[in-house]
LUMZA-84728 format. One record per residue: residue number from 1; residue in three letters; x, y, z of N, C-alpha, C in turn. Coordinates in Angstrom, 2 decimals. Layout:
<sites>
site num = NUM; residu = ALA; nX = X; nY = Y; nZ = Z; caX = X; caY = Y; caZ = Z; cX = X; cY = Y; cZ = Z
...
</sites>
This chain:
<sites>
site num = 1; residu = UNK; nX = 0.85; nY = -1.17; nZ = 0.00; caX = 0.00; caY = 0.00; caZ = 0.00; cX = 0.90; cY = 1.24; cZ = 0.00
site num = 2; residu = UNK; nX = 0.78; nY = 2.63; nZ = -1.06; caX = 1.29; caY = 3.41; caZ = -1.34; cX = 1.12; cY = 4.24; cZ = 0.28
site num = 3; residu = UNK; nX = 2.15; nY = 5.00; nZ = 1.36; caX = 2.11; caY = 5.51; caZ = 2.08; cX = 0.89; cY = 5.99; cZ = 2.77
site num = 4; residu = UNK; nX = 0.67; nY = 7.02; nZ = 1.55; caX = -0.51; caY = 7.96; caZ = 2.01; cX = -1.58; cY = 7.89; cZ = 0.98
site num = 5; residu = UNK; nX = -1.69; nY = 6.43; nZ = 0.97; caX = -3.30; caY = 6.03; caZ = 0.30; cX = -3.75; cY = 5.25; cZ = 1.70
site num = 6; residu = UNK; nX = -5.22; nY = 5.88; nZ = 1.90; caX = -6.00; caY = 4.81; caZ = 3.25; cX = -6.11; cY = 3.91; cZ = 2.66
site num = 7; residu = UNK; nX = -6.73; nY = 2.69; nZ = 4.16; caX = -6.84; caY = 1.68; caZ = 3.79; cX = -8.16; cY = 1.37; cZ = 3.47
site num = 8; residu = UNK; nX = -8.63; nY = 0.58; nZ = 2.56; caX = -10.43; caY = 0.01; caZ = 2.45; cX = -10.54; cY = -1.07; cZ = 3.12
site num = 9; residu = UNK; nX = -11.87; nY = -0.85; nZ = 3.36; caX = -12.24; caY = -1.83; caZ = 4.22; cX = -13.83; cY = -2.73; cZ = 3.91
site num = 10; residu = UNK; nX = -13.82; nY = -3.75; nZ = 3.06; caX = -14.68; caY = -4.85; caZ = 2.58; cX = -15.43; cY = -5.26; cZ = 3.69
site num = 11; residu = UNK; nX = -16.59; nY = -5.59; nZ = 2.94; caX = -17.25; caY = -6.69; caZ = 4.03; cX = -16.65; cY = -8.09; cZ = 4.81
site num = 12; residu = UNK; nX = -15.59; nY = -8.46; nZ = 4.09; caX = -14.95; caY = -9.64; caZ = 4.66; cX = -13.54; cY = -9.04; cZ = 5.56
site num = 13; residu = UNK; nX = -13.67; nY = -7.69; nZ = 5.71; caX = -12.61; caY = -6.75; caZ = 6.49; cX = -12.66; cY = -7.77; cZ = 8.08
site num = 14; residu = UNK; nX = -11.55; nY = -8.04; nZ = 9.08; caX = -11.59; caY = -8.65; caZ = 9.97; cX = -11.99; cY = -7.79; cZ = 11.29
site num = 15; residu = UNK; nX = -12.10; nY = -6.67; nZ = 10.90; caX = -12.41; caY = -5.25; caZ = 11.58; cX = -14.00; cY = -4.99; cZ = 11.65
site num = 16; residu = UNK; nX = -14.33; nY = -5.39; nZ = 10.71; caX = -16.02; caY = -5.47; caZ = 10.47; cX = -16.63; cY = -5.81; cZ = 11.89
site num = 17; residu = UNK; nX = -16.11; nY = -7.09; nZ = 12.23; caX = -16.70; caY = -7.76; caZ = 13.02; cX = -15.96; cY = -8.24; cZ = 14.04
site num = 18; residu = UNK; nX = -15.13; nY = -6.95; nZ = 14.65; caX = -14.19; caY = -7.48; caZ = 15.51; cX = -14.09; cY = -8.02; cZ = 16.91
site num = 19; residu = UNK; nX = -13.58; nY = -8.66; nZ = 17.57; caX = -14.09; caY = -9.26; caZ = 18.70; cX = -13.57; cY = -8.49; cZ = 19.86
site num = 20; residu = UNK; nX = -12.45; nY = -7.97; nZ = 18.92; caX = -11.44; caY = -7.04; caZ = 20.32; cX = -11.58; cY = -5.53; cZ = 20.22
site num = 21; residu = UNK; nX = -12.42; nY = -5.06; nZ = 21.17; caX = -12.59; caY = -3.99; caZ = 20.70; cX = -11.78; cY = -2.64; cZ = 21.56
site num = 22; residu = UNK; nX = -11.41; nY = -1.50; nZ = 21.37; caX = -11.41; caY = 0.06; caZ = 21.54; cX = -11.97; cY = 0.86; cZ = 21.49
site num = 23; residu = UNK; nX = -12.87; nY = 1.32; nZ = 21.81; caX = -13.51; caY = 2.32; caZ = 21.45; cX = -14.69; cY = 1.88; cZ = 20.76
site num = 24; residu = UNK; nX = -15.33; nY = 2.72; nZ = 20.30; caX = -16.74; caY = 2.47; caZ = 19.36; cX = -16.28; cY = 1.31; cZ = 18.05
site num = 25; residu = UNK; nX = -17.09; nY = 1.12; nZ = 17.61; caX = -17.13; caY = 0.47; caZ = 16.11; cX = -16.63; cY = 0.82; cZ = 15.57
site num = 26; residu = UNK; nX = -16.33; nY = 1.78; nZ = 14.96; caX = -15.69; caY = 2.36; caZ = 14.14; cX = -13.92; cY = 3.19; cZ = 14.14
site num = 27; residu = UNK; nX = -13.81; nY = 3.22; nZ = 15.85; caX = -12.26; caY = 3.19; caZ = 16.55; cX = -11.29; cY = 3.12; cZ = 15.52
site num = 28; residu = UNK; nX = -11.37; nY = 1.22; nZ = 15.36; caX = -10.15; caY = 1.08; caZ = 14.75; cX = -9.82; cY = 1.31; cZ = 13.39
site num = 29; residu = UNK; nX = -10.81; nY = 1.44; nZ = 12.70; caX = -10.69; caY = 1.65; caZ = 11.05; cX = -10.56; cY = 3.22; cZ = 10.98
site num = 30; residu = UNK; nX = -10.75; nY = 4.18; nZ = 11.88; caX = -10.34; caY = 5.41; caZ = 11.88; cX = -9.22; cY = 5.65; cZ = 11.90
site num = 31; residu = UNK; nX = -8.96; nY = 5.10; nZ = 13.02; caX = -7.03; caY = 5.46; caZ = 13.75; cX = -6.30; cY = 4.71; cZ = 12.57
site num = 32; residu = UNK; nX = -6.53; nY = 3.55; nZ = 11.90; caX = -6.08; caY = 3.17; caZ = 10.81; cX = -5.59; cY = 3.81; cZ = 9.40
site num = 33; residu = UNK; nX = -6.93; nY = 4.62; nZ = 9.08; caX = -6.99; caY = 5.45; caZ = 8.19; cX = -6.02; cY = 6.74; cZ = 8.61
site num = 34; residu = UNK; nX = -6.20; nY = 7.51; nZ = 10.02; caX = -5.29; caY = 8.51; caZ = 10.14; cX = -3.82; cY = 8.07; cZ = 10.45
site num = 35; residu = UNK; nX = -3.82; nY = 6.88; nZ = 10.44; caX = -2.61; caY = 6.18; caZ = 10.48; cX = -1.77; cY = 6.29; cZ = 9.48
site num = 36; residu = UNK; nX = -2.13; nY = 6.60; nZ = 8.37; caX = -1.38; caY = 6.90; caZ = 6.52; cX = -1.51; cY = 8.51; cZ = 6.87
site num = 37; residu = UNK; nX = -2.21; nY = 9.28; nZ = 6.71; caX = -2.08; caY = 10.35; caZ = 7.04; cX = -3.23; cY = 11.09; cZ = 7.49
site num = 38; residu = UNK; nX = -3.34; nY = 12.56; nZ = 7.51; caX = -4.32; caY = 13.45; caZ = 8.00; cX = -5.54; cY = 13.14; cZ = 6.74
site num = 39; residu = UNK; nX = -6.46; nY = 13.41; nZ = 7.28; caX = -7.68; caY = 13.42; caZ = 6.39; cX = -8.93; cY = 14.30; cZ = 6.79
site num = 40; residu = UNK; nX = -9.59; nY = 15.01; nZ = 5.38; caX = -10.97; caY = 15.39; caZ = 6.09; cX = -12.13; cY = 14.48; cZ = 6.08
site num = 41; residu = UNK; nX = -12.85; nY = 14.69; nZ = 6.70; caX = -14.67; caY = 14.56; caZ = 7.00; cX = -14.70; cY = 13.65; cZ = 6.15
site num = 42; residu = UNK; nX = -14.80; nY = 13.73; nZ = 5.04; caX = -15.65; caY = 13.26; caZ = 3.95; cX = -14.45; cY = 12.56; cZ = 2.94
site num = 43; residu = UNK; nX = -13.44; nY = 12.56; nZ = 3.00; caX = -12.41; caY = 11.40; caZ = 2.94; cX = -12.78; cY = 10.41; cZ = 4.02
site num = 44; residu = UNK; nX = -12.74; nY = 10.53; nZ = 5.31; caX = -12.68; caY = 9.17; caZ = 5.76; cX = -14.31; cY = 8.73; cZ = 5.88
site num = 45; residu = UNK; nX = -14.80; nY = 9.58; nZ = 5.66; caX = -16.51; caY = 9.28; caZ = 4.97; cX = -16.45; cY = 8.34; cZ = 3.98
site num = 46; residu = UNK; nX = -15.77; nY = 8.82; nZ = 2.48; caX = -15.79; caY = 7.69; caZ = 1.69; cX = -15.30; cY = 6.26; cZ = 2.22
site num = 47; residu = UNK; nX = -13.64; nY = 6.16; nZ = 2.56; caX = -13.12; caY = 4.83; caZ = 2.87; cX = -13.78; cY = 4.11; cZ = 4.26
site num = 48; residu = UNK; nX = -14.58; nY = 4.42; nZ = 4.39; caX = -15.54; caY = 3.77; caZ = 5.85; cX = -16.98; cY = 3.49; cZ = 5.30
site num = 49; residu = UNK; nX = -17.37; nY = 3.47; nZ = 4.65; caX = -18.50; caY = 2.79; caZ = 4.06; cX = -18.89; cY = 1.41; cZ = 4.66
site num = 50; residu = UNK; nX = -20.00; nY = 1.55; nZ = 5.10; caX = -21.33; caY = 2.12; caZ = 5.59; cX = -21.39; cY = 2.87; cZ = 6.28
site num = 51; residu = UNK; nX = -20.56; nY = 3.96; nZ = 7.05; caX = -20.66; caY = 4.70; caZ = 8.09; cX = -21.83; cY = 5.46; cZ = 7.35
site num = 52; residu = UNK; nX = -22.23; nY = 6.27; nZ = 8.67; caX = -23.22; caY = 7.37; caZ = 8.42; cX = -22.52; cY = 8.63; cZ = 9.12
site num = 53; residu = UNK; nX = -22.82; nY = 9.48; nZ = 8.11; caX = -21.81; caY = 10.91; caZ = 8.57; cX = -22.50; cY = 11.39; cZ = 10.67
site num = 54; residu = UNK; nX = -23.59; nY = 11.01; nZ = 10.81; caX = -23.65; caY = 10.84; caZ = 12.34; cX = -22.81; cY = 10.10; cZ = 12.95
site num = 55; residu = UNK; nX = -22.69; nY = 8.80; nZ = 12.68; caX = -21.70; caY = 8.14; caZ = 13.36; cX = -20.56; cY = 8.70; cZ = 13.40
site num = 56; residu = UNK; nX = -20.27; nY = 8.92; nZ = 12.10; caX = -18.47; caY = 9.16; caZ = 11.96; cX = -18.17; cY = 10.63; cZ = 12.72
site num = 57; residu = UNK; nX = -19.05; nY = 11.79; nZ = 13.01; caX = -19.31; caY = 13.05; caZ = 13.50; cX = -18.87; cY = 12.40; cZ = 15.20
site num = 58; residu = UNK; nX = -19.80; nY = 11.85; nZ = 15.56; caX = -19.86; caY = 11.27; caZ = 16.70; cX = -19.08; cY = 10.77; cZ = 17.74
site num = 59; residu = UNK; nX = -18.31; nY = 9.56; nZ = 16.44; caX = -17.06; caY = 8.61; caZ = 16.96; cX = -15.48; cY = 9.74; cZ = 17.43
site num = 60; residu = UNK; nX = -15.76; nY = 10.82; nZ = 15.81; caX = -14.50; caY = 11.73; caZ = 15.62; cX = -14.66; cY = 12.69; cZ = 17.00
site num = 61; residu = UNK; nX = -15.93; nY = 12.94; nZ = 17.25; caX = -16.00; caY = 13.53; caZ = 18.68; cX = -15.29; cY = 12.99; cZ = 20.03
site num = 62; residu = UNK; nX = -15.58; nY = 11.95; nZ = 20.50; caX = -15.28; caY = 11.23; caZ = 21.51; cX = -14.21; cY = 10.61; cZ = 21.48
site num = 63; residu = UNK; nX = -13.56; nY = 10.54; nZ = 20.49; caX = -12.30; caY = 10.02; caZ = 19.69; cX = -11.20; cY = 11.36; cZ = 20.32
site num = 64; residu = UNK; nX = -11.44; nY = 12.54; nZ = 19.81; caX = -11.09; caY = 14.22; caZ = 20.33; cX = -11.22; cY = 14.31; cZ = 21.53
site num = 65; residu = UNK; nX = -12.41; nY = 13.95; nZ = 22.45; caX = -12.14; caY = 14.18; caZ = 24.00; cX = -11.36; cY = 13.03; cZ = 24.27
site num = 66; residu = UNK; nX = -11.44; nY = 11.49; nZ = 23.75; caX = -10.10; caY = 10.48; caZ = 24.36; cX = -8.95; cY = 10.87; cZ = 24.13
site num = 67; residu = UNK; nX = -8.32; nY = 11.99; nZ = 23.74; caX = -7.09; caY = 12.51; caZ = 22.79; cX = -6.47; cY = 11.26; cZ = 22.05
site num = 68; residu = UNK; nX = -7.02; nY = 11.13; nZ = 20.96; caX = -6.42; caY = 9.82; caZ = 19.96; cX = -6.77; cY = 10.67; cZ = 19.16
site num = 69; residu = UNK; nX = -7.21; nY = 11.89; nZ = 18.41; caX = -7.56; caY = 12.44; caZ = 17.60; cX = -7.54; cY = 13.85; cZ = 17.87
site num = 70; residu = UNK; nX = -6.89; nY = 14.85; nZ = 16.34; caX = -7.02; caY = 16.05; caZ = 17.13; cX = -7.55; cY = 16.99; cZ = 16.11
site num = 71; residu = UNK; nX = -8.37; nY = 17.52; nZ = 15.84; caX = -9.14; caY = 18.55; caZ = 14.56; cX = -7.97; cY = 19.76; cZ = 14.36
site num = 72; residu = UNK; nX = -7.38; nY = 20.16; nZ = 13.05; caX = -6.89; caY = 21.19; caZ = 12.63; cX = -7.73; cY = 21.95; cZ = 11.18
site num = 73; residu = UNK; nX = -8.37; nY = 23.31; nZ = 11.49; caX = -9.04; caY = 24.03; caZ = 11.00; cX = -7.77; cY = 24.30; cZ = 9.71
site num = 74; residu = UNK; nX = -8.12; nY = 24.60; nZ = 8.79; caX = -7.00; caY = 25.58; caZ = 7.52; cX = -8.32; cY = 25.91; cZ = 6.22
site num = 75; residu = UNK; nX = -8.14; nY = 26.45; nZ = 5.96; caX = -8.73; caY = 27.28; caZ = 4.69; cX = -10.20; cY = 26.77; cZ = 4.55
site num = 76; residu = UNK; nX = -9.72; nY = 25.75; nZ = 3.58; caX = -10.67; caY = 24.85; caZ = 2.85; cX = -11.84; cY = 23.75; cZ = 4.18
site num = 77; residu = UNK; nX = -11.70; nY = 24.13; nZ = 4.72; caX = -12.36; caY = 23.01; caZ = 6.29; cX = -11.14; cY = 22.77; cZ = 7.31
site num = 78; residu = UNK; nX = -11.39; nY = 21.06; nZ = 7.56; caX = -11.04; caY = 20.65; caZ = 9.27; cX = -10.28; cY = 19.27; cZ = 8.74
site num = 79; residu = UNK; nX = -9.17; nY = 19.43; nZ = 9.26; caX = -8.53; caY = 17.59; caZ = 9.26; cX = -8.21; cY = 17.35; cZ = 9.93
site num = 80; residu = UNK; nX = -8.43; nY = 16.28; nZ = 10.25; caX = -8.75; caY = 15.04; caZ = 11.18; cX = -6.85; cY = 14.13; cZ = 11.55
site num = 81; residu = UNK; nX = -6.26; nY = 14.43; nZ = 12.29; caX = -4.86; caY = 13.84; caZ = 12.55; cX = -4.99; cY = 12.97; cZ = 14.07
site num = 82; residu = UNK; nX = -4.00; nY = 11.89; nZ = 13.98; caX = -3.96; caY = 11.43; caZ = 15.13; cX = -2.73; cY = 12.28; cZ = 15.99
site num = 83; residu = UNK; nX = -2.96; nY = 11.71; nZ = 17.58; caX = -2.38; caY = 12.48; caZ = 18.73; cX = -1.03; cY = 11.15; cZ = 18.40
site num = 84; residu = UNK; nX = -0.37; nY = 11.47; nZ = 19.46; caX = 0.89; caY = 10.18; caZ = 19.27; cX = 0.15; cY = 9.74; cZ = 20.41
site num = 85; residu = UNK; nX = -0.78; nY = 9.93; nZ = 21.43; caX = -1.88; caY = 8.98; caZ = 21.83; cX = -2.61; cY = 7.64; cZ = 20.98
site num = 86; residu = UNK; nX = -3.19; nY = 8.16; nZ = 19.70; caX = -3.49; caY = 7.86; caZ = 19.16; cX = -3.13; cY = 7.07; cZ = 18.13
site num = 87; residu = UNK; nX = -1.88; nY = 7.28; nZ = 17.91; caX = -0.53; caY = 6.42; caZ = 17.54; cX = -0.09; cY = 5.56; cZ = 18.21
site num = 88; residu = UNK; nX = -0.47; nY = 5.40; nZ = 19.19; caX = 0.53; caY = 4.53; caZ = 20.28; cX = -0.72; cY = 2.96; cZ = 20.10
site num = 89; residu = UNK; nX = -1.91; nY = 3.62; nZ = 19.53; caX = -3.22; caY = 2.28; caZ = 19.73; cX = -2.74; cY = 1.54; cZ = 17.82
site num = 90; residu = UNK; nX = -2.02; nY = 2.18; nZ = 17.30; caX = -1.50; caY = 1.38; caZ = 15.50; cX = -0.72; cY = 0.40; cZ = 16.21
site num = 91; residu = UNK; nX = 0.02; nY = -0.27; nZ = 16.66; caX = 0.79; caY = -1.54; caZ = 17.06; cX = -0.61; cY = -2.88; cZ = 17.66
site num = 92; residu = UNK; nX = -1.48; nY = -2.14; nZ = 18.46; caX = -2.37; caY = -2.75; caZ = 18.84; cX = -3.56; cY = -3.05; cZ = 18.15
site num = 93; residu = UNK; nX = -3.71; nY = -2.35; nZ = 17.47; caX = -5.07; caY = -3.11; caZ = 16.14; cX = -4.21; cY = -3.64; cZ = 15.50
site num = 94; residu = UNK; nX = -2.91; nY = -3.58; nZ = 14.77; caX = -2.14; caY = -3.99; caZ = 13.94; cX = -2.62; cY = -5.82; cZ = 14.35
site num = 95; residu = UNK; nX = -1.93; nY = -5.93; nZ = 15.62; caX = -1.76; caY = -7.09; caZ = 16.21; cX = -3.02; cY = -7.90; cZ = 16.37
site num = 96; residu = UNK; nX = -3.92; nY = -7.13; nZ = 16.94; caX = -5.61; caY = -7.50; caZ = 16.99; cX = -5.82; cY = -7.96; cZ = 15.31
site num = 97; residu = UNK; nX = -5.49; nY = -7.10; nZ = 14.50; caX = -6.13; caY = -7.69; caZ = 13.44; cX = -5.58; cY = -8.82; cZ = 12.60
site num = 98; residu = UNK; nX = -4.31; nY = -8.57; nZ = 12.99; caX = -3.78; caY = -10.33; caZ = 12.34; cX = -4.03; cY = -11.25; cZ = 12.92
site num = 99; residu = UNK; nX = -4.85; nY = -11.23; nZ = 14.35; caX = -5.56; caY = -12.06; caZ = 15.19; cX = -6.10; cY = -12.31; cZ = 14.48
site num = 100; residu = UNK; nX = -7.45; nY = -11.17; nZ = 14.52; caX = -8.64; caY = -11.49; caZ = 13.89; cX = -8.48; cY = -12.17; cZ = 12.61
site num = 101; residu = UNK; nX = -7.89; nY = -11.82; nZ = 11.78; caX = -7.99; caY = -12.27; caZ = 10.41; cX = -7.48; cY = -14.09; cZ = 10.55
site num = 102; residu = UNK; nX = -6.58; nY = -14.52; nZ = 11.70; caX = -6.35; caY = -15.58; caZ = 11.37; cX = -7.42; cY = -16.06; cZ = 12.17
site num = 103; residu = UNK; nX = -8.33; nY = -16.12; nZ = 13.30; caX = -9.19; caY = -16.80; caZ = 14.24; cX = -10.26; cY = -16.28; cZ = 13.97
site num = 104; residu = UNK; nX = -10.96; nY = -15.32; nZ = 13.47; caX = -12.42; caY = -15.13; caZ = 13.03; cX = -12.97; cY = -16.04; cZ = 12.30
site num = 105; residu = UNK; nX = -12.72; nY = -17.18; nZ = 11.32; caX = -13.06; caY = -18.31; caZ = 11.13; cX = -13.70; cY = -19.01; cZ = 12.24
site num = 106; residu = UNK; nX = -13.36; nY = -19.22; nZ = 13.44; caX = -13.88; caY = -19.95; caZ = 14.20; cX = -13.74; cY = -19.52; cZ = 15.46
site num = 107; residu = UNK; nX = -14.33; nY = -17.82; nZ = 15.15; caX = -14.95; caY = -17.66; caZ = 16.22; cX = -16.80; cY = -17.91; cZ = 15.91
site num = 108; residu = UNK; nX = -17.49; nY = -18.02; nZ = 17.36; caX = -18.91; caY = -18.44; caZ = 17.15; cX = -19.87; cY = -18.16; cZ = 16.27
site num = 109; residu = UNK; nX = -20.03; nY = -16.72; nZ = 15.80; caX = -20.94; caY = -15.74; caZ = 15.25; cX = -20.19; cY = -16.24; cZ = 13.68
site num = 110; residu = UNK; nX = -19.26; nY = -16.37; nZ = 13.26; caX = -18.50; caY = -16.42; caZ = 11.89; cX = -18.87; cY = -17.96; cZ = 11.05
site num = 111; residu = UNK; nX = -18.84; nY = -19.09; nZ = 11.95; caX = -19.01; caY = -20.03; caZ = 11.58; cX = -20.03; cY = -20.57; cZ = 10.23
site num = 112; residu = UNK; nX = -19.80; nY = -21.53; nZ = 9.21; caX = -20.82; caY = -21.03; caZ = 8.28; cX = -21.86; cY = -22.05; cZ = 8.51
</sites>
Protein backbone atom coordinates (compact mmCIF):
# COMPACT_ATOMS: atom_id res chain seq x y z
CA UNK A 1 0.00 0.00 0.00
CA UNK A 2 1.29 3.41 -1.34
CA UNK A 3 2.11 5.51 2.08
CA UNK A 4 -0.51 7.96 2.01
CA UNK A 5 -3.30 6.03 0.30
CA UNK A 6 -6.00 4.81 3.25
CA UNK A 7 -6.84 1.68 3.79
CA UNK A 8 -10.43 0.01 2.45
CA UNK A 9 -12.24 -1.83 4.22
CA UNK A 10 -14.68 -4.85 2.58
CA UNK A 11 -17.25 -6.69 4.03
CA UNK A 12 -14.95 -9.64 4.66
CA UNK A 13 -12.61 -6.75 6.49
CA UNK A 14 -11.59 -8.65 9.97
CA UNK A 15 -12.41 -5.25 11.58
CA UNK A 16 -16.02 -5.47 10.47
CA UNK A 17 -16.70 -7.76 13.02
CA UNK A 18 -14.19 -7.48 15.51
CA UNK A 19 -14.09 -9.26 18.70
CA UNK A 20 -11.44 -7.04 20.32
CA UNK A 21 -12.59 -3.99 20.70
CA UNK A 22 -11.41 0.06 21.54
CA UNK A 23 -13.51 2.32 21.45
CA UNK A 24 -16.74 2.47 19.36
CA UNK A 25 -17.13 0.47 16.11
CA UNK A 26 -15.69 2.36 14.14
CA UNK A 27 -12.26 3.19 16.55
CA UNK A 28 -10.15 1.08 14.75
CA UNK A 29 -10.69 1.65 11.05
CA UNK A 30 -10.34 5.41 11.88
CA UNK A 31 -7.03 5.46 13.75
CA UNK A 32 -6.08 3.17 10.81
CA UNK A 33 -6.99 5.45 8.19
CA UNK A 34 -5.29 8.51 10.14
CA UNK A 35 -2.61 6.18 10.48
CA UNK A 36 -1.38 6.90 6.52
CA UNK A 37 -2.08 10.35 7.04
CA UNK A 38 -4.32 13.45 8.00
CA UNK A 39 -7.68 13.42 6.39
CA UNK A 40 -10.97 15.39 6.09
CA UNK A 41 -14.67 14.56 7.00
CA UNK A 42 -15.65 13.26 3.95
CA UNK A 43 -12.41 11.40 2.94
CA UNK A 44 -12.68 9.17 5.76
CA UNK A 45 -16.51 9.28 4.97
CA UNK A 46 -15.79 7.69 1.69
CA UNK A 47 -13.12 4.83 2.87
CA UNK A 48 -15.54 3.77 5.85
CA UNK A 49 -18.50 2.79 4.06
CA UNK A 50 -21.33 2.12 5.59
CA UNK A 51 -20.66 4.70 8.09
CA UNK A 52 -23.22 7.37 8.42
CA UNK A 53 -21.81 10.91 8.57
CA UNK A 54 -23.65 10.84 12.34
CA UNK A 55 -21.70 8.14 13.36
CA UNK A 56 -18.47 9.16 11.96
CA UNK A 57 -19.31 13.05 13.50
CA UNK A 58 -19.86 11.27 16.70
CA UNK A 59 -17.06 8.61 16.96
CA UNK A 60 -14.50 11.73 15.62
CA UNK A 61 -16.00 13.53 18.68
CA UNK A 62 -15.28 11.23 21.51
CA UNK A 63 -12.30 10.02 19.69
CA UNK A 64 -11.09 14.22 20.33
CA UNK A 65 -12.14 14.18 24.00
CA UNK A 66 -10.10 10.48 24.36
CA UNK A 67 -7.09 12.51 22.79
CA UNK A 68 -6.42 9.82 19.96
CA UNK A 69 -7.56 12.44 17.60
CA UNK A 70 -7.02 16.05 17.13
CA UNK A 71 -9.14 18.55 14.56
CA UNK A 72 -6.89 21.19 12.63
CA UNK A 73 -9.04 24.03 11.00
CA UNK A 74 -7.00 25.58 7.52
CA UNK A 75 -8.73 27.28 4.69
CA UNK A 76 -10.67 24.85 2.85
CA UNK A 77 -12.36 23.01 6.29
CA UNK A 78 -11.04 20.65 9.27
CA UNK A 79 -8.53 17.59 9.26
CA UNK A 80 -8.75 15.04 11.18
CA UNK A 81 -4.86 13.84 12.55
CA UNK A 82 -3.96 11.43 15.13
CA UNK A 83 -2.38 12.48 18.73
CA UNK A 84 0.89 10.18 19.27
CA UNK A 85 -1.88 8.98 21.83
CA UNK A 86 -3.49 7.86 19.16
CA UNK A 87 -0.53 6.42 17.54
CA UNK A 88 0.53 4.53 20.28
CA UNK A 89 -3.22 2.28 19.73
CA UNK A 90 -1.50 1.38 15.50
CA UNK A 91 0.79 -1.54 17.06
CA UNK A 92 -2.37 -2.75 18.84
CA UNK A 93 -5.07 -3.11 16.14
CA UNK A 94 -2.14 -3.99 13.94
CA UNK A 95 -1.76 -7.09 16.21
CA UNK A 96 -5.61 -7.50 16.99
CA UNK A 97 -6.13 -7.69 13.44
CA UNK A 98 -3.78 -10.33 12.34
CA UNK A 99 -5.56 -12.06 15.19
CA UNK A 100 -8.64 -11.49 13.89
CA UNK A 101 -7.99 -12.27 10.41
CA UNK A 102 -6.35 -15.58 11.37
CA UNK A 103 -9.19 -16.80 14.24
CA UNK A 104 -12.42 -15.13 13.03
CA UNK A 105 -13.06 -18.31 11.13
CA UNK A 106 -13.88 -19.95 14.20
CA UNK A 107 -14.95 -17.66 16.22
CA UNK A 108 -18.91 -18.44 17.15
CA UNK A 109 -20.94 -15.74 15.25
CA UNK A 110 -18.50 -16.42 11.89
CA UNK A 111 -19.01 -20.03 11.58
CA UNK A 112 -20.82 -21.03 8.28
Amino acid sequence: MNPTELPSFDSRCPMRSFPIQIGGRWTAMIIRCLAQRPCRFGELRRHLTPISAKALSETLHVMEEQGYVRRRPFDEGVTYHLTDHGRSLVPIFDASRTWAARHLPEYPDHRG
